[in-house]
C-alpha angles and dihedrals in degrees: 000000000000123000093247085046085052093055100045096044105029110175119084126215125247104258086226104051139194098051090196127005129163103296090056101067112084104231132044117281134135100250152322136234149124098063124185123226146222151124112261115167108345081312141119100224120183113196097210134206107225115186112203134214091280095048100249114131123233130187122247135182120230113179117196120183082211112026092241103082125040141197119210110217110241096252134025122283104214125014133178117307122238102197118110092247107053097011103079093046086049091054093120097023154270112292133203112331130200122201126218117187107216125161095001090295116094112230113216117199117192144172109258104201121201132154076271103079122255128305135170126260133183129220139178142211142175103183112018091246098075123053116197112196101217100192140296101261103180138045128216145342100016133102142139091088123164132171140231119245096218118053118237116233083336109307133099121263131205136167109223135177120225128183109354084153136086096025087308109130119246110228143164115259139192129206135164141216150197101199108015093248097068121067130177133124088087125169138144120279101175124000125195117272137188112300141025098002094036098130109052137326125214136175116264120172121028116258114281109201111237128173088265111050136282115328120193138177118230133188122240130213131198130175119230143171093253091053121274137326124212126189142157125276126182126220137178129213136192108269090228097029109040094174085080135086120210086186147308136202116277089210126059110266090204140015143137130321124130127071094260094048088049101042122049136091097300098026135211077024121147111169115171115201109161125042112177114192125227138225086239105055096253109107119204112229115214109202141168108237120207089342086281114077134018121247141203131216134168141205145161113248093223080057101056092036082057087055091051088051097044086057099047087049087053131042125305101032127141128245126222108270098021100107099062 
């Protein structure tokens, strides 16, 4: 890759993608994609989204000592639930999940799917065995919500994405919250513009603190003739006031490329979901590639902040206190 290239796409694709496909889950399913991320013991763990024959997603633990290579536990982790609270609104699965670790527990968000369309739950562990549903804390049609790891002013913050179907724009939202179960205090942070991400927006990877403020990583989708695109943005926000942008990219930072990120079963497809920081200053991004394998990407953090500057000296990018 050129430098200009570099500085424009920063992240760097594992040499041995993809990291988990199909034949490395221990039980038969249709395909597996969208992980979340974290470090957990000492551990890489991935939380997975396994969708099985029927098409229902399900959710599956993978555990790595270097990030690099996983194994799949032998049965799913989280199915479906059955209760009357949870259980209608899971009908059709639970769909790709982020974790955020706050307060020594890790906060899982996730897409609950039911003929009635998908909405986002929360849900909390403390030890990977047990999984504790906190609440459903949307209603439809919204989904891609991740939350922040450090509460604003006391209360719990997370991005969102409702609509995005049916001619309603898909932006990204943010709400807050004292308790976890009760949002409100929503407005747009980023909508969706001409160009690479002029479909809908919506919220990827959850916040990781800089310097410099709050950088996340956020999907992309275009319409084209040949179907949709999806690739990766970067914005920052301000660390207090989280509503606001200081800037983002103009370009897209990510996007496919190779044969197994072109060709699946949603193709020219690339969909972070989980982003773990390193000592060293470099993060690895976890993401589903074409709806059918896991990939793994790297990049330094100073690298995609430069791309963020380099967009906010040229055209396109974003103000302080536009966002909000």
């Amino acid at each position: 890759m050129g430098d200009t290239m570099k500085h424009l796409c920063p992240f760097e694709r594992y040499a041995e993608n993809p990291i988990i496909r199909r034949e490395d889950i221990p039980y038969a399913c249709n395909t597996v994609f969208n992980a979340a991320a974290c470090r957990f013991e000492d551990q890489y763990l991935l939380v997975l989204r396994v969708e099985d024959l029927r098409g229902h997603s399900h959710l599956t633990l993978a555990r790595s000592d270097d990030g690099y290579r996983f194994r799949v536990d032998p049965r799913p982790w989280v199915e479906p639930a059955q209760d009357p609270e949870f259980g209608p609104y899971e009908e059709y699965g639970l769909e790709d999940p982020r974790i955020t670790p706050i307060d020594g527990a890790y906060y899982i968000t996730y897409t609950a799917f039911s003929r009635h369309g998908p909405r986002v739950a929360v849900a909390r562990t403390h030890d990977f065995r047990e999984f504790e549903r906190v609440a459903l804390v949307t209603e439809v049609p919204n989904k891609d919500a991740v939350l922040f790891p450090d509460r604003v002013d006391g209360r719990y913050v997370m991005l969102d994405r409702p609509g995005g179907y049916h001619g309603v724009p898909g932006a990204i939202w943010i709400q807050y919250s004292p308790d976890l179960r009760h949002w409100g205090d929503a407005r747009v942070v980023l909508g969706p513009e001409p160009g690479w991400s002029g479909a809908k927006l919506g919220a990827s990877t959850p916040p990781v603190l800089t310097e410099r403020g709050w950088l996340v990583l956020y999907h992309g989708v275009r319409g084209t003739g040949a179907g949709t695109l999806y690739r990766v943005g970067a914005m920052l926000l301000e660390r207090d006031r989280p509503d606001r942008v200081i800037g983002y990219a103009p370009h897209f930072i990510f996007g496919p490329e190779e044969v197994y990120e072109r060709t699946g079963d949603v193709p020219n497809v690339v969909f972070p979901c989980g982003l773990v920081e390193e000592p060293d200053g470099w993060v690895k991004m976890y993401y589903g590639a074409a709806d059918t394998c896991i990939g793994l990407a790297e990049a330094r953090i100073q690298d995609v902040l430069r791309a963020i500057d380099e967009g906010c000296d040229g055209a396109g990018g974003r103000a302080a206190g536009q966002g909000g």
